[in-house]
CHARMM-style PDB file with segment names, atoms N, HN, CA, C and O in Angstrom:
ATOM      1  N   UNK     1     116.976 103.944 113.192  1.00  0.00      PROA
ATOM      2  CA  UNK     1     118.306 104.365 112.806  1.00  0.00      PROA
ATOM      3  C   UNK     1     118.526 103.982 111.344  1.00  0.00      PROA
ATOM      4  O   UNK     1     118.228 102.872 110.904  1.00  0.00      PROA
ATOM      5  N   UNK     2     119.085 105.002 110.587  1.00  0.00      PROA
ATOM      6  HN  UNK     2     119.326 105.905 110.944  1.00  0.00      PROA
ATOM      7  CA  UNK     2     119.327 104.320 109.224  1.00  0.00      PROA
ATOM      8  C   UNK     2     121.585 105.053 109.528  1.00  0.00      PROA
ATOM      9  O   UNK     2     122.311 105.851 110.121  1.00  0.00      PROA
ATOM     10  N   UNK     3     121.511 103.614 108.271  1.00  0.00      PROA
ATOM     11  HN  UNK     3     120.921 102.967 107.789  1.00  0.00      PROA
ATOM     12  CA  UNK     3     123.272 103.416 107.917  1.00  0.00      PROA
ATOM     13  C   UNK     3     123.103 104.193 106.264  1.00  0.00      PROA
ATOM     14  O   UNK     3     122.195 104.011 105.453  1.00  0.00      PROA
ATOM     15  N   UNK     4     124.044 104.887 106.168  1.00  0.00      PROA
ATOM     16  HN  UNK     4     124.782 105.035 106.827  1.00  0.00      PROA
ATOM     17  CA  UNK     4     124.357 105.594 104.432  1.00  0.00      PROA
ATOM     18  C   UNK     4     125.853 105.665 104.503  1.00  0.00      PROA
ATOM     19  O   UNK     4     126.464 106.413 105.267  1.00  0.00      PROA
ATOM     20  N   UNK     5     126.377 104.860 103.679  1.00  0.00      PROA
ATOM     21  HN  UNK     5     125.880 104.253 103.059  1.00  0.00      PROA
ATOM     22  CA  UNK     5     128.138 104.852 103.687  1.00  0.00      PROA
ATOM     23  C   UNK     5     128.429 104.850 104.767  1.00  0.00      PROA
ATOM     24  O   UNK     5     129.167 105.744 105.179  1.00  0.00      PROA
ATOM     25  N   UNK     6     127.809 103.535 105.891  1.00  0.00      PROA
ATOM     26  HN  UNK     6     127.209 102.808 105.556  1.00  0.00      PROA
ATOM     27  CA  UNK     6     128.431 103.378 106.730  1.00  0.00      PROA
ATOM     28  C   UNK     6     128.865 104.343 108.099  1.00  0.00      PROA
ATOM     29  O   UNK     6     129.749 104.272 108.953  1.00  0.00      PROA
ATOM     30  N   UNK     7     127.702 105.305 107.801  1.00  0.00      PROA
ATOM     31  HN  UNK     7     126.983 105.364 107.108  1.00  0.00      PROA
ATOM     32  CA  UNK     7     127.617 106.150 109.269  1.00  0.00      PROA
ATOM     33  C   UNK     7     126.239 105.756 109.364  1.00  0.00      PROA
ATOM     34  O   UNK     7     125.703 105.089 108.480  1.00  0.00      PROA
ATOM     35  N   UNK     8     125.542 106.207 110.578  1.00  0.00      PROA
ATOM     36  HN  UNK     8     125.978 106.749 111.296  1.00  0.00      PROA
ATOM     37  CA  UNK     8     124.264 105.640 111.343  1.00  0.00      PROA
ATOM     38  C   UNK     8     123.621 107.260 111.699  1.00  0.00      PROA
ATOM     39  O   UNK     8     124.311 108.272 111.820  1.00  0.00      PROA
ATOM     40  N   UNK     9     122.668 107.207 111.779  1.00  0.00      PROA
ATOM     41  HN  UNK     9     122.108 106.384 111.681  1.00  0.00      PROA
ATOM     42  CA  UNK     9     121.954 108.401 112.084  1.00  0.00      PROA
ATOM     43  C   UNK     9     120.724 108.243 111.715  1.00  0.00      PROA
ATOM     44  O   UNK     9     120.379 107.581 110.736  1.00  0.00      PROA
ATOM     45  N   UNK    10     119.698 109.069 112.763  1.00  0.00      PROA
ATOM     46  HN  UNK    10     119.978 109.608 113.558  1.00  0.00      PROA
ATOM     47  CA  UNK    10     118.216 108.623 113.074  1.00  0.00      PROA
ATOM     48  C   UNK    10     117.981 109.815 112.023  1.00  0.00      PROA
ATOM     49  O   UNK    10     118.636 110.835 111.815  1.00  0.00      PROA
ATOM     50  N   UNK    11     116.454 109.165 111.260  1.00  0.00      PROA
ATOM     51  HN  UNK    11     115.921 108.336 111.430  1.00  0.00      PROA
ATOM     52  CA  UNK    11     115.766 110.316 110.626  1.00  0.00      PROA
ATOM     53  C   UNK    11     115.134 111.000 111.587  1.00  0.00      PROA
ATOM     54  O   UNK    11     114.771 110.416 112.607  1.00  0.00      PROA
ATOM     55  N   UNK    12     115.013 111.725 111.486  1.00  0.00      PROA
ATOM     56  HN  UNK    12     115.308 112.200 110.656  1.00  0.00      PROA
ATOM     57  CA  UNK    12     113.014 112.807 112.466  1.00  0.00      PROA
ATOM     58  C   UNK    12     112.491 111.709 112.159  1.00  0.00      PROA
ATOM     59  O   UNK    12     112.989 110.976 113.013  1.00  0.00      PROA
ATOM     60  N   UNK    13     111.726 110.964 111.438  1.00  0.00      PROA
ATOM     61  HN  UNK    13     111.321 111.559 110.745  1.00  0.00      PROA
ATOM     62  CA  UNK    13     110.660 110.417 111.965  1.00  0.00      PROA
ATOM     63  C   UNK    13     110.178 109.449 112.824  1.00  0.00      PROA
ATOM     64  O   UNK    13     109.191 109.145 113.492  1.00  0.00      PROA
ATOM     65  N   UNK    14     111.924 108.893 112.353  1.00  0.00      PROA
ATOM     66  HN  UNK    14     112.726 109.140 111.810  1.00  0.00      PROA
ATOM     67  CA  UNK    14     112.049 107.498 113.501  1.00  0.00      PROA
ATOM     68  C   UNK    14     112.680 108.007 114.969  1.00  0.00      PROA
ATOM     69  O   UNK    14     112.951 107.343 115.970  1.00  0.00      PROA
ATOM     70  N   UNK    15     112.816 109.536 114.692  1.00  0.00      PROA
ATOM     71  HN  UNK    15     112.595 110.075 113.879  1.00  0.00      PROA
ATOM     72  CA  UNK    15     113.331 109.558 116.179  1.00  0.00      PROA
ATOM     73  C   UNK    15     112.200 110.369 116.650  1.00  0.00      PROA
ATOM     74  O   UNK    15     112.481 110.975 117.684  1.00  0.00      PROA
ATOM     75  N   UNK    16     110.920 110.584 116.182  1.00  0.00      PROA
ATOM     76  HN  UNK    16     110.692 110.091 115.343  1.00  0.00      PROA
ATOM     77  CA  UNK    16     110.003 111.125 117.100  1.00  0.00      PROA
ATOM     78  C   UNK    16     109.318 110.490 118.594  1.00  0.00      PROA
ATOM     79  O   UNK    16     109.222 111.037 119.693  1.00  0.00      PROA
ATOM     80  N   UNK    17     108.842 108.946 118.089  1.00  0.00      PROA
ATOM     81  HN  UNK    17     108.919 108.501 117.196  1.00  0.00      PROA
ATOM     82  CA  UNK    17     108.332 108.267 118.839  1.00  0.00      PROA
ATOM     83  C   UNK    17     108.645 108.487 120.387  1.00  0.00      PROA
ATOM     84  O   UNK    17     108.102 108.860 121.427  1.00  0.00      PROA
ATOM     85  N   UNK    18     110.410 107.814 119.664  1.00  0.00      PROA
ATOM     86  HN  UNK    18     110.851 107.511 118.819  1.00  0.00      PROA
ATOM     87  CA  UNK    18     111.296 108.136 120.702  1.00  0.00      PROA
ATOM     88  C   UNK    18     111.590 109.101 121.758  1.00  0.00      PROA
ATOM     89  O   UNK    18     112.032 108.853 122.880  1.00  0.00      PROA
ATOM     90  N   UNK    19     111.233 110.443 121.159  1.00  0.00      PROA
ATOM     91  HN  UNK    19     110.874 110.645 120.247  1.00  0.00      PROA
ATOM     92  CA  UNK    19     110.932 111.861 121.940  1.00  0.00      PROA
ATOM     93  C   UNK    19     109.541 111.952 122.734  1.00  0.00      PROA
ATOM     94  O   UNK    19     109.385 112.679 123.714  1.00  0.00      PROA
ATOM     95  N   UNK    20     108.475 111.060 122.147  1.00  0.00      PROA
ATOM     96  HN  UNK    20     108.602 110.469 121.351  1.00  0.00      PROA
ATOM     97  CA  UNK    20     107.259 111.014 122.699  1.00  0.00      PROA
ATOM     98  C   UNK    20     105.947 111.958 122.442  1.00  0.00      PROA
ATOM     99  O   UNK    20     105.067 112.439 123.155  1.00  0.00      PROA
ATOM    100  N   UNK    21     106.375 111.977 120.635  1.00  0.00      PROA
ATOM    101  HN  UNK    21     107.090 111.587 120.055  1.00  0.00      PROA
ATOM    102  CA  UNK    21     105.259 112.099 119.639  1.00  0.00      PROA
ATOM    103  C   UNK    21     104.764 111.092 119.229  1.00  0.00      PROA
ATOM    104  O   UNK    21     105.354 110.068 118.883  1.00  0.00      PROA
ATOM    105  N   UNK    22     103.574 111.315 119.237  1.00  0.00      PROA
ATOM    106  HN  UNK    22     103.096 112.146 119.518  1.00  0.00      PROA
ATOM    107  CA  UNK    22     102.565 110.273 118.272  1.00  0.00      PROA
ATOM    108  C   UNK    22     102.275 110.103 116.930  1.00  0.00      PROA
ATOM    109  O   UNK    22     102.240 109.108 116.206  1.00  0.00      PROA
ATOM    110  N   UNK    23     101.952 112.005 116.638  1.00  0.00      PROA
ATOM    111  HN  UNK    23     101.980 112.813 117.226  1.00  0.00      PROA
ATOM    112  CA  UNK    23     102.019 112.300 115.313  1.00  0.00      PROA
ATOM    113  C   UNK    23     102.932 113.287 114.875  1.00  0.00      PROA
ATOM    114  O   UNK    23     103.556 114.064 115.597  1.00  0.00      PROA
ATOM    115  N   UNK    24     102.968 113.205 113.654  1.00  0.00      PROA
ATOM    116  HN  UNK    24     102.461 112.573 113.067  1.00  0.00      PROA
ATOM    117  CA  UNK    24     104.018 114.023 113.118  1.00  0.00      PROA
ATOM    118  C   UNK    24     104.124 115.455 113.052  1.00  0.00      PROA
ATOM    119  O   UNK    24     105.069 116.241 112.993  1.00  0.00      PROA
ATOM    120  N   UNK    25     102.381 115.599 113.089  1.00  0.00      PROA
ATOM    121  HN  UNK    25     101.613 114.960 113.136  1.00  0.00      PROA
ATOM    122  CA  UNK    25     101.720 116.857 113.063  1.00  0.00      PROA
ATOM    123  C   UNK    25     102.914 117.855 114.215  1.00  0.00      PROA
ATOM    124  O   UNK    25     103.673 118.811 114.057  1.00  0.00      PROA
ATOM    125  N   UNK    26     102.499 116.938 115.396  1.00  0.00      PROA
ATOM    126  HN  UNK    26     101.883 116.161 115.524  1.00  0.00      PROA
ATOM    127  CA  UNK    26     103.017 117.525 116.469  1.00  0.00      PROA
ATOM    128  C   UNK    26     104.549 118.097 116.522  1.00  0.00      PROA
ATOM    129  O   UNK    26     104.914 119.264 116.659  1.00  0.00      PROA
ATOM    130  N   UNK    27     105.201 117.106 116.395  1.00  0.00      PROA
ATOM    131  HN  UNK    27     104.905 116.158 116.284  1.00  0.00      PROA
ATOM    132  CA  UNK    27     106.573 117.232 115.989  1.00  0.00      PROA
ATOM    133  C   UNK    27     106.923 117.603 114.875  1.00  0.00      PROA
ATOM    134  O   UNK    27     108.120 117.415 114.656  1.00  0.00      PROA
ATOM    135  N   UNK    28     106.311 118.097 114.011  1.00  0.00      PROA
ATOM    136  HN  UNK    28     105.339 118.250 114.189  1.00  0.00      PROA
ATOM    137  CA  UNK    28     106.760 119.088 112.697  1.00  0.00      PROA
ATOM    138  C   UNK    28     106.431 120.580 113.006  1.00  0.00      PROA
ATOM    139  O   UNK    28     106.507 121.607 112.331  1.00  0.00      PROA
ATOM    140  N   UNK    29     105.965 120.262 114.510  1.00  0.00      PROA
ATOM    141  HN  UNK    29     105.903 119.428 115.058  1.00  0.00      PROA
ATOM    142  CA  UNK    29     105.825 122.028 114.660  1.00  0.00      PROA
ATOM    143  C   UNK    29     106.934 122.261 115.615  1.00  0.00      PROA
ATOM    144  O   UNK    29     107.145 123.421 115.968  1.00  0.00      PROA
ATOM    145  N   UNK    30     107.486 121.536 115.960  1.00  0.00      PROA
ATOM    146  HN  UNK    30     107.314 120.594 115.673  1.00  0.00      PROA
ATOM    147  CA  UNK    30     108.880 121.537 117.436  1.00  0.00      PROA
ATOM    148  C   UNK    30     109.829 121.818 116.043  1.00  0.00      PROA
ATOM    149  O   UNK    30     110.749 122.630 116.148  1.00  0.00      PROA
ATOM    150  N   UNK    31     109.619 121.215 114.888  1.00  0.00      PROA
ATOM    151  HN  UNK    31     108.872 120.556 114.803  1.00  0.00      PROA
ATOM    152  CA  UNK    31     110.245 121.230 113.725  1.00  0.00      PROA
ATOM    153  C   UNK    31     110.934 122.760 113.585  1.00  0.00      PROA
ATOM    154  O   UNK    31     112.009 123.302 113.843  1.00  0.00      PROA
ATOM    155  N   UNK    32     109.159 123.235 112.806  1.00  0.00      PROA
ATOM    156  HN  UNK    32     108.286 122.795 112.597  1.00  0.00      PROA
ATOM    157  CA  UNK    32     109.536 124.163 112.350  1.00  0.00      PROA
ATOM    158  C   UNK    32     110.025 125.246 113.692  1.00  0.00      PROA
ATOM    159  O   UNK    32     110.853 126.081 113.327  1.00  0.00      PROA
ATOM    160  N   UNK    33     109.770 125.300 114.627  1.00  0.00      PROA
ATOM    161  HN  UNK    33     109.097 124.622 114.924  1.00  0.00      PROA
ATOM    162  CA  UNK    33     110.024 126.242 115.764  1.00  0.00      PROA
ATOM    163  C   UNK    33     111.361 126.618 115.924  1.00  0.00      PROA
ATOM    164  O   UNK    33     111.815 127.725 116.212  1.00  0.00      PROA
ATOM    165  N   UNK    34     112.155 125.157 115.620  1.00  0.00      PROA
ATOM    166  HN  UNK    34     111.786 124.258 115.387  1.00  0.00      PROA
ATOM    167  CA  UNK    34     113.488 124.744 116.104  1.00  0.00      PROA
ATOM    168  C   UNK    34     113.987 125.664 114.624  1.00  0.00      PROA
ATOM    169  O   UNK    34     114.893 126.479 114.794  1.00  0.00      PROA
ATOM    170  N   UNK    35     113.505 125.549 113.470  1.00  0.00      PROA
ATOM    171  HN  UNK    35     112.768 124.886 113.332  1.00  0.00      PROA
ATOM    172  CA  UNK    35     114.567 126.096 112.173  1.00  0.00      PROA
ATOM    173  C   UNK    35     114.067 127.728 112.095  1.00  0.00      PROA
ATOM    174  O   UNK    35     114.709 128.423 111.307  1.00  0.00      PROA
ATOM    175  N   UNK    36     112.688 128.555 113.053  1.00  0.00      PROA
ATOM    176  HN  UNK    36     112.167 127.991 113.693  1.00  0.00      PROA
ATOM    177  CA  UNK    36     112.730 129.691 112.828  1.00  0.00      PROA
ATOM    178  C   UNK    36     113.956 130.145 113.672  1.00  0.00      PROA
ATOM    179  O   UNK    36     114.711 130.954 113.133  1.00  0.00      PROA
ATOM    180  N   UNK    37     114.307 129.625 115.217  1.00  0.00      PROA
ATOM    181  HN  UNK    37     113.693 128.968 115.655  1.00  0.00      PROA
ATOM    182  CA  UNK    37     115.092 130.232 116.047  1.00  0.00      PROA
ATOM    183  C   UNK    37     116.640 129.851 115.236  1.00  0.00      PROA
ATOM    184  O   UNK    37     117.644 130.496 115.538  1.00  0.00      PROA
ATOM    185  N   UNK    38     116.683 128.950 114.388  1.00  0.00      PROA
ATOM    186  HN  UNK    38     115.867 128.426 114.143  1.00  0.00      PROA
ATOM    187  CA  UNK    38     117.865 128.988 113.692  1.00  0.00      PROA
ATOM    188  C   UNK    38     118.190 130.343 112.957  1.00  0.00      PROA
ATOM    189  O   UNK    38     119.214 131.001 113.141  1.00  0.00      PROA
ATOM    190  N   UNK    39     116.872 130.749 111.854  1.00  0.00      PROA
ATOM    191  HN  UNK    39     116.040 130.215 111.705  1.00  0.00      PROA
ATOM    192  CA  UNK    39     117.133 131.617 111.757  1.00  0.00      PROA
ATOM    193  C   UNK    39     117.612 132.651 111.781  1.00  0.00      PROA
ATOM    194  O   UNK    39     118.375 133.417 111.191  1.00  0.00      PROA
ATOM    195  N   UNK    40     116.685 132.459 113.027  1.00  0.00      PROA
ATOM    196  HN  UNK    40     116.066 131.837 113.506  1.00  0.00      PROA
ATOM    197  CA  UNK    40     116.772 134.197 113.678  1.00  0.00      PROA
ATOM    198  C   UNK    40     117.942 134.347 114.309  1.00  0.00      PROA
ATOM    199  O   UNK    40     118.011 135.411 114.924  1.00  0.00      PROA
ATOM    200  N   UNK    41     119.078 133.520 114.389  1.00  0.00      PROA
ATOM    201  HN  UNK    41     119.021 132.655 113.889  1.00  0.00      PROA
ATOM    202  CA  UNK    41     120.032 133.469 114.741  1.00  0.00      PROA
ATOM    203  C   UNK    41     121.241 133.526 113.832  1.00  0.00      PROA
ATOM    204  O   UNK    41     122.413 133.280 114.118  1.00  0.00      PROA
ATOM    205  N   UNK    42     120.733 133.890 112.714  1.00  0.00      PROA
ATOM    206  HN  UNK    42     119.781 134.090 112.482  1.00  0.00      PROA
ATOM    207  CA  UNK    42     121.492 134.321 111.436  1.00  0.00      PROA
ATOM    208  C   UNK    42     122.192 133.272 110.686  1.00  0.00      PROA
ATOM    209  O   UNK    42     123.127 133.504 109.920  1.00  0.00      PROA
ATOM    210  N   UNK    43     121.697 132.081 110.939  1.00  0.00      PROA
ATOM    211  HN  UNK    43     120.938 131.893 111.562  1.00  0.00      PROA
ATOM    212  CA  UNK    43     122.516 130.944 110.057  1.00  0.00      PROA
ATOM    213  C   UNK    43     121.439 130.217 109.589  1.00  0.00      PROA
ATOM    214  O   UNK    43     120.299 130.081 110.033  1.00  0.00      PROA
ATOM    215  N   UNK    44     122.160 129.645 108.328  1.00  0.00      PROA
ATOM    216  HN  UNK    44     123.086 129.755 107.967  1.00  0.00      PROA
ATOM    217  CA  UNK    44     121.392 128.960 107.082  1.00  0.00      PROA
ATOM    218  C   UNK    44     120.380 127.847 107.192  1.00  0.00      PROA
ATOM    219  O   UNK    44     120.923 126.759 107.384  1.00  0.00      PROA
ATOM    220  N   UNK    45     118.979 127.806 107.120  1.00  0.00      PROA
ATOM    221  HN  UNK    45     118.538 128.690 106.964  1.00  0.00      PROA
ATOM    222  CA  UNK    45     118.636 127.016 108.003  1.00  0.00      PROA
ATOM    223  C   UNK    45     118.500 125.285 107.603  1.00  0.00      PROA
ATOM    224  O   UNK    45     118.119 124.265 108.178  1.00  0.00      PROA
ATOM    225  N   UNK    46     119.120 125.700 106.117  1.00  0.00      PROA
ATOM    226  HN  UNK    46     119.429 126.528 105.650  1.00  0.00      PROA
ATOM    227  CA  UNK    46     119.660 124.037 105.295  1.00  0.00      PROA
ATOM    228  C   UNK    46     120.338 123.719 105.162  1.00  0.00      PROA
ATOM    229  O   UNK    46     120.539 122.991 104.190  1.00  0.00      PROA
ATOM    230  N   UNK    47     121.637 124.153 106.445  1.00  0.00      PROA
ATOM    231  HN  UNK    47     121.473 124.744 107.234  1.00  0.00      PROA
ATOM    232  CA  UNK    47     122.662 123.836 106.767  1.00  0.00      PROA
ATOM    233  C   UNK    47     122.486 123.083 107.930  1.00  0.00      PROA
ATOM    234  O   UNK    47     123.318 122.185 107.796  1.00  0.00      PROA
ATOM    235  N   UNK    48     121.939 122.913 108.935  1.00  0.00      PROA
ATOM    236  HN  UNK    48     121.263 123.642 109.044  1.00  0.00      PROA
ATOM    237  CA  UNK    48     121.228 122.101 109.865  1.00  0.00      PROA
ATOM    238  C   UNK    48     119.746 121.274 109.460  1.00  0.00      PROA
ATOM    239  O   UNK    48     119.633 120.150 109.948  1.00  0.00      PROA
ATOM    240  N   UNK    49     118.531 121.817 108.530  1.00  0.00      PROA
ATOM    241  HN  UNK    49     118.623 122.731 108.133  1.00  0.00      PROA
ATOM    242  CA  UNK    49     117.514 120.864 108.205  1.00  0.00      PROA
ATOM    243  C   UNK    49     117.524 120.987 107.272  1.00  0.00      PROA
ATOM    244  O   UNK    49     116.793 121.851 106.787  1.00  0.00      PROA
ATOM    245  N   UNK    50     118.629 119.945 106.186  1.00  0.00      PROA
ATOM    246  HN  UNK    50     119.223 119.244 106.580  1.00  0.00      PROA
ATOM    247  CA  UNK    50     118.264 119.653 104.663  1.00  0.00      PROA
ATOM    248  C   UNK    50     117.151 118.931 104.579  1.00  0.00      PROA
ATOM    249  O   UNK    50     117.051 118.005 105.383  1.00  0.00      PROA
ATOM    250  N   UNK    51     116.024 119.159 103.589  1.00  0.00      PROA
ATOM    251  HN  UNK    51     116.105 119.911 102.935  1.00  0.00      PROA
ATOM    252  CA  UNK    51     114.542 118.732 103.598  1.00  0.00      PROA
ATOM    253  C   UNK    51     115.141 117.355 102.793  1.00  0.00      PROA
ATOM    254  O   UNK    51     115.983 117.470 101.903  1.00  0.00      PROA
ATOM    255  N   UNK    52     114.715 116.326 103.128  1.00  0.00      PROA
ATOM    256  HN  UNK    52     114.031 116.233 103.852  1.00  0.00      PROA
ATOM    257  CA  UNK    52     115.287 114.625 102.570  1.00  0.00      PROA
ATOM    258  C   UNK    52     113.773 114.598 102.014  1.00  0.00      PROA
ATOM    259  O   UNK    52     113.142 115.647 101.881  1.00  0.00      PROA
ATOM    260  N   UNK    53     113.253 113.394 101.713  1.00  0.00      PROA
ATOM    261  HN  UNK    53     113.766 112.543 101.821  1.00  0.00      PROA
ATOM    262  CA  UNK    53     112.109 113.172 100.555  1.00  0.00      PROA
ATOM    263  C   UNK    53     112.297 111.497 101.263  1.00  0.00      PROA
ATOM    264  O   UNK    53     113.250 110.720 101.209  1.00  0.00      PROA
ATOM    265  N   UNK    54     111.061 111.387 101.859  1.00  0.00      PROA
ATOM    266  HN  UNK    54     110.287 112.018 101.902  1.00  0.00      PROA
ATOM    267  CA  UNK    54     111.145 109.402 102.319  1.00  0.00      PROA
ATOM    268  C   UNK    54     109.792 109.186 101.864  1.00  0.00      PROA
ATOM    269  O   UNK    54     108.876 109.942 102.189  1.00  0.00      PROA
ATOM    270  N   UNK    55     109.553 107.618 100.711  1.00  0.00      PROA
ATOM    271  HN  UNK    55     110.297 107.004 100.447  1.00  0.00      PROA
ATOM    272  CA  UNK    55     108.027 107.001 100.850  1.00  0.00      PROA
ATOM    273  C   UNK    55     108.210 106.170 101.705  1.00  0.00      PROA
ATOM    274  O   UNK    55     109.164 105.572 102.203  1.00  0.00      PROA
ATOM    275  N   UNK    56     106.727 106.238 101.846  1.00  0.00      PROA
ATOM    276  HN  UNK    56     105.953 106.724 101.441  1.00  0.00      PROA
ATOM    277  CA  UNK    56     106.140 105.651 103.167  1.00  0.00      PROA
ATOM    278  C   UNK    56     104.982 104.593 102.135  1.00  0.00      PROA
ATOM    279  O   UNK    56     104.543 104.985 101.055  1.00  0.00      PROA
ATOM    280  N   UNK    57     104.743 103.625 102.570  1.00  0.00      PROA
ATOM    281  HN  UNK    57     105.100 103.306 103.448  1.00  0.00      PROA
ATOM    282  CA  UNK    57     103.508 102.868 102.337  1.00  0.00      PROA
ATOM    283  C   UNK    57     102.091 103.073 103.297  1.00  0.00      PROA
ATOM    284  O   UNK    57     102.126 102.928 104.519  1.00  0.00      PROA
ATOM    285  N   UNK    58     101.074 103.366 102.684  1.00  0.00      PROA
ATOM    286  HN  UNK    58     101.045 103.483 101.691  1.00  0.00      PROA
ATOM    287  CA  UNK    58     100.324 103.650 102.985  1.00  0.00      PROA
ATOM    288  C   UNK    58      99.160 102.265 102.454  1.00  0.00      PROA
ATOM    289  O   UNK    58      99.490 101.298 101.769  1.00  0.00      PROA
ATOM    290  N   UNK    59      97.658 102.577 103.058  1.00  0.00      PROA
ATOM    291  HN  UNK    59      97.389 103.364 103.614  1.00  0.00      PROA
ATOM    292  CA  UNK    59      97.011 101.622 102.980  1.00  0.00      PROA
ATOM    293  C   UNK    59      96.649 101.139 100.976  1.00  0.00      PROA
ATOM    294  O   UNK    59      97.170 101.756 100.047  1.00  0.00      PROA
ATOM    295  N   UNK    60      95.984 100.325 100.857  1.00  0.00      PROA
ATOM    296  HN  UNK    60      95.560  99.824 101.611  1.00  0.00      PROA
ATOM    297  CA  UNK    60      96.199  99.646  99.437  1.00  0.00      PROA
ATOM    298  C   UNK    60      97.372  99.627  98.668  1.00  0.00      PROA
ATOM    299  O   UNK    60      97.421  99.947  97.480  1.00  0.00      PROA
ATOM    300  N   UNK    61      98.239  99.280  99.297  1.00  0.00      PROA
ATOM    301  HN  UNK    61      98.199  99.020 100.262  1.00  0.00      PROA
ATOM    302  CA  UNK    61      99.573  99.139  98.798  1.00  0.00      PROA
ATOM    303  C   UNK    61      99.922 100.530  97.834  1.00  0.00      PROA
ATOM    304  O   UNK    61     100.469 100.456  96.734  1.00  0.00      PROA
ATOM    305  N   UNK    62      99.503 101.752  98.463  1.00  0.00      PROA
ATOM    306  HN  UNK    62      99.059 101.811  99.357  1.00  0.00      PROA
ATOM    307  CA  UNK    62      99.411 103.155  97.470  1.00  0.00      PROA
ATOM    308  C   UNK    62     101.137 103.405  98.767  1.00  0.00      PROA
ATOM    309  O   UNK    62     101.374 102.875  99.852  1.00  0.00      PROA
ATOM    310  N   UNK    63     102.045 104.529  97.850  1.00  0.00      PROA
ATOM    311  HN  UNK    63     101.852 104.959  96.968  1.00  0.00      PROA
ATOM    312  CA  UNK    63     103.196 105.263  98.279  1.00  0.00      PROA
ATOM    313  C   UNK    63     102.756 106.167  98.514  1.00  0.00      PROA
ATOM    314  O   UNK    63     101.604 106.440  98.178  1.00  0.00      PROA
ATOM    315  N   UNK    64     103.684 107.123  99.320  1.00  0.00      PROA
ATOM    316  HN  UNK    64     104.620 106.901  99.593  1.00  0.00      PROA
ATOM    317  CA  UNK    64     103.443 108.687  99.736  1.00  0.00      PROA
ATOM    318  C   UNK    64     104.622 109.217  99.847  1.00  0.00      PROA
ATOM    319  O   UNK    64     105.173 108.802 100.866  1.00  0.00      PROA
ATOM    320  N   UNK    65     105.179 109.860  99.328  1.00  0.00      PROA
ATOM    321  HN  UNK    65     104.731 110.198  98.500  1.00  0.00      PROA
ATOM    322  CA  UNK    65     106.372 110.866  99.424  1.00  0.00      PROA
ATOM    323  C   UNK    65     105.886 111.931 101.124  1.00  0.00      PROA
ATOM    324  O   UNK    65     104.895 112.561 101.494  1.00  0.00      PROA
ATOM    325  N   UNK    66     106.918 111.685 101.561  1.00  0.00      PROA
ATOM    326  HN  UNK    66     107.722 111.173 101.260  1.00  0.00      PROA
ATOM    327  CA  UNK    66     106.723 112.668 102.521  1.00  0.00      PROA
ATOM    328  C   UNK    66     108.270 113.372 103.212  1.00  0.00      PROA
ATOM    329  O   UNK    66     109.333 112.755 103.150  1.00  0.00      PROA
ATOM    330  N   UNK    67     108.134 114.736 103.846  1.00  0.00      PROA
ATOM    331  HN  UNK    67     107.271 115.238 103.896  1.00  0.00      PROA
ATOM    332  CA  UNK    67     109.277 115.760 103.991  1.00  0.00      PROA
ATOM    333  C   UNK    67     109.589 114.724 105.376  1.00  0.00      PROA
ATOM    334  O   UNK    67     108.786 114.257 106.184  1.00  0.00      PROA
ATOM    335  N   UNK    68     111.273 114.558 105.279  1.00  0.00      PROA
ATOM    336  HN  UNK    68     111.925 114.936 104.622  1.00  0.00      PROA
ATOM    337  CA  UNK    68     112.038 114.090 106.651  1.00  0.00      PROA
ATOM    338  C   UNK    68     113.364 115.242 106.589  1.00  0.00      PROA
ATOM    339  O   UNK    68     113.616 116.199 105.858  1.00  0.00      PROA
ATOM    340  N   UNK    69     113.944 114.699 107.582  1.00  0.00      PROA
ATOM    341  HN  UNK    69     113.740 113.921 108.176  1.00  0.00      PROA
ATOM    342  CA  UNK    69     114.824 115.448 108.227  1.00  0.00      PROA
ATOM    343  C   UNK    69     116.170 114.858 108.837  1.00  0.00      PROA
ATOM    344  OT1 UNK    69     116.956 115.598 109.428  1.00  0.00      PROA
TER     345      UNK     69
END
């Protein structure tokens, strides 16, 4: 769960586990599935998944920018 001005709300990534993904792989395709049927349903689809930008630490103390939700 992350807090921003004091409201609370899970990213995608921390709420995958939770759903009972392992990898992200997996759940970035429930992802994208979920924002074509937005689509196709005639509404904006970055009005429901604004693309956020989170680093992550990775091994040798190297960063990684990666797409959340």
């Amino acid at each position: 769960m992350v807090r921003s001005d004091g409201i609370e709300f899970w990213s995608v990534r921390g709420l995958a586990p939770v759903l009972g993904y392992s990898k992200w792989k997996n759940f970035s395709k429930a992802i994208n599935r979920a924002k074509l049927a937005y689509k196709h349903s005639g509404l904006e689809i970055t009005d429901r998944f604004p693309d956020i930008k989170k680093t992550i630490k990775m091994p040798k103390r190297v960063e990684k920018e990666v797409v959340d939700y």
